[in-house]
N, C-alpha and C positions, 0 to 999 in steps of 0.2 A: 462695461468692458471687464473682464476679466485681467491675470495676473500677465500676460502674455501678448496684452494687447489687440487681442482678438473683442469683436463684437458678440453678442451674445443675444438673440432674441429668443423670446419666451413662444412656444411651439406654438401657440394659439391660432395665430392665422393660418397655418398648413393646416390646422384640426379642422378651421371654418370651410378652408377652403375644400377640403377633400370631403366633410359632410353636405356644402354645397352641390358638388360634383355628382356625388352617391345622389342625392334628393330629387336632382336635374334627369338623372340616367333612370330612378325608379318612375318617376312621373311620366317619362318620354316612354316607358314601355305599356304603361298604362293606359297612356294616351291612345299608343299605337293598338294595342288589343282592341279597344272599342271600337276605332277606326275600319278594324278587321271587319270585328262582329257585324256594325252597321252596316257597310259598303261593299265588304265581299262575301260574305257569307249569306246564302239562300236563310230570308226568314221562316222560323217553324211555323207549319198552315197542317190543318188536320188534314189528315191523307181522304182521297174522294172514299174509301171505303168506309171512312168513321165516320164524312158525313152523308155517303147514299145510305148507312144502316139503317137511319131512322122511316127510309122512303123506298121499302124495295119493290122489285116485281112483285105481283101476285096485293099487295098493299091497297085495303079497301077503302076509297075514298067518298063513299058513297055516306050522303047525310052530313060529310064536313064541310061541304059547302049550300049553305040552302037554297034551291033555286035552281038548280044547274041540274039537269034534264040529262044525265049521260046516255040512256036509251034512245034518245031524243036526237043527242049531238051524234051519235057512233061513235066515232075516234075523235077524241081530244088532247091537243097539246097545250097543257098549261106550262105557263110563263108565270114562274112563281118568284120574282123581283120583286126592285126597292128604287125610288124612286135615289135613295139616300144612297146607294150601291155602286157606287165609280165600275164594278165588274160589269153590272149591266147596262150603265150607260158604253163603255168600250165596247160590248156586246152586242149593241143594237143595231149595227151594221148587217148581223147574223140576223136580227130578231126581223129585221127589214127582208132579207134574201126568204125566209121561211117564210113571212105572208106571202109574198109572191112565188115562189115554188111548190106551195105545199097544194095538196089535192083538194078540192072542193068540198071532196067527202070529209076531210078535216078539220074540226073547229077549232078556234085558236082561240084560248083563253088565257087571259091576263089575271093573276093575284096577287095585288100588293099588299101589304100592311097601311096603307095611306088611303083617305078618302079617294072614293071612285072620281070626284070632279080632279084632283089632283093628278093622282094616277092617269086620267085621259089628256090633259094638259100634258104631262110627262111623254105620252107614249106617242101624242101629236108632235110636237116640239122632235122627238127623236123620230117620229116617220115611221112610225113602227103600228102596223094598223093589223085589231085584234077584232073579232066576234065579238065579245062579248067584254068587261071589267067587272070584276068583283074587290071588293073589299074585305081581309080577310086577316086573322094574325097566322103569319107562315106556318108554327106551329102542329095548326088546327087542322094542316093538311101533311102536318106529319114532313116541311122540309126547316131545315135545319140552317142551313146556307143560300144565299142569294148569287147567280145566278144559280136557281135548276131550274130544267124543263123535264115535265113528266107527262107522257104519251100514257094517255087514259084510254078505257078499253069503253064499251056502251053497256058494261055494267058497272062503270065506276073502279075497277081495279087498275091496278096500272100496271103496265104494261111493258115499259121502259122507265128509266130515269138517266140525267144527266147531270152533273155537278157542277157548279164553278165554270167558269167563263171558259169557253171550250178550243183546242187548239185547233187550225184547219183543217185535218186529218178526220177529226171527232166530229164537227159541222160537218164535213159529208158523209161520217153513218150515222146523224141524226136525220139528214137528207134524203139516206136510203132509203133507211125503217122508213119514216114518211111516205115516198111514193110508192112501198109496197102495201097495197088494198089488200 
């Protein structure tokens, strides 16, 4: 007490308190940024352009797969999936409507990076019924990303490509190109 009678406390607890306060308010903004970042904010995915670059039209695939006869087949749509790939399992809905739509004159070729017994397991299980399976490192055929489908020509160029798990719109001009001979 001082001279006056008055009480007198030493500031300390207003100092605690208000760096409390501060500490509470910066962490809460913190908090909330990441919150942003995760939950509303579109995560960064490489644009289809930087990953069809590796796999464009005209792109000769002739010799990276051994075995595979493109003279042979005419037109080939390879399914160049992952068994590992949740895009192409959500995918295979699509991957189902193209065995069953696509023209006779069209082979449908599967390439995964996983053994072919695996791979066939994978593609039974999902209903999704191909020509032929190959085992392959993606690579090797020059994709980049899982899903693409690349419409191969009967000299082995390709012809088309498609990128990443396609929206409705894009499953019917892969439908298109297909039924046109």
């Amino acid at each position: 007490m001082n001279a006056e009678g008055e009480n007198i406390r030493p500031n300390r607890p207003k100092v605690l308190e208000t760096v409390a306060n501060l500490s509470t308010i910066v962490v809460s903004l913190l908090l909330s940024a990441v919150l942003v970042k995760v939950f509303l904010l579109p995560e960064a995915r490489p644009s289809a352009a930087a990953a069809r670059s590796r796999v464009a039209k005209g792109t000769s695939l002739k010799g990276s797969l051994p075995g595979v006869d493109w003279a042979k087949n005419g037109r080939t749509l390879v399914l160049a999936i992952s068994t590992r790939c949740h895009f192409c399992t959500d995918s295979a809905p699509f991957f189902q409507r193209i065995s069953k739509e696509r023209p006779p004159s069209t082979k449908l070729l599967a390439v995964l990076p996983q053994t072919v017994d695996e791979s066939r397991k994978y593609l039974e299980k999902e209903g999704v019924r191909v020509d032929d399976v190959r085992q392959a490192q993606l690579d090797s055929i020059k994709v980049s990303g899982t899903p693409t489908l690349l419409l191969v020509d009967n000299t082995g160029s390709v012809a088309e490509a498609w990128v990443g798990k396609l929206e409705p719109p894009q499953e019917e001009d892969v439908l298109t190109v297909l039924r046109k001979n």
